[in-house]
N, C-alpha and C positions, 0 to 999 in steps of 0.2 A: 402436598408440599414438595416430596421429593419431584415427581412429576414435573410442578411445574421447575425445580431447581435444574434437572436435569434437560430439559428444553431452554431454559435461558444460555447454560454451557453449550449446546447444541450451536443455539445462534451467533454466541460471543463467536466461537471459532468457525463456523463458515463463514460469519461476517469480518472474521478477521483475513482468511485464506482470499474471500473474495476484493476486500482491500489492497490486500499484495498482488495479487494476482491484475486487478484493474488498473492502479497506478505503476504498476512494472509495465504493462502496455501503454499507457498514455506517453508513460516518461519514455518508453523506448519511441514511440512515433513521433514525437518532440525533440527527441535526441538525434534520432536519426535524420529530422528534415531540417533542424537549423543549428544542431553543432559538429553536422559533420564537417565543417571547411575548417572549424579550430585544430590547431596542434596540440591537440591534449594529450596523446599518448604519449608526445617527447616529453612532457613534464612528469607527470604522473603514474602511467604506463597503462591507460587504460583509455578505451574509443570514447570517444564520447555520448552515442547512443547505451554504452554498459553504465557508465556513470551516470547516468539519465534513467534508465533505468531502474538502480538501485537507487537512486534516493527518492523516486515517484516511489516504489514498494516500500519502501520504509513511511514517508507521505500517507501514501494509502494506507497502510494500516493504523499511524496512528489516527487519521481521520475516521476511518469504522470503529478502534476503542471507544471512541472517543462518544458516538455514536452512538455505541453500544451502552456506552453506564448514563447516558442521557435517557436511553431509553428505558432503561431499567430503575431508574431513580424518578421517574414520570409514573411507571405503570405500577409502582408500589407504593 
């Protein structure tokens, strides 16, 4: 039981790193090829591939949680 307790924690957080980590990419190459012509920084004060960015990793992760207790609510 611990076993397997300690391999579901194992997965939750690489599946969750790997979340952040794929939608922080996605959202920056999305960000970068079609909001860079916006004046976003005068508003807000931030490029618009950083703000594309951060809210694909936030995206991404909750999509792997999300993932994750489906998976875990399936396999038990």
């Amino acid at each position: 039981m611990t076993k397997k307790l300690l391999s579901g924690i194992l997965r939750s957080f690489s599946d969750l790193i790997v979340g952040t980590l794929g939608g922080g990419f996605i959202g920056l190459v999305v960000g970068g090829t079609f909001l860079g012509g916006f004046d976003i920084y005068d508003r807000i004060g931030l490029q618009g591939y950083e703000l594309a960015m951060y809210v694909g990793a936030i995206i991404g992760a909750i999509v792997m949680i999300i993932r994750g207790i489906k998976n875990l609510i399936r396999h038990n």
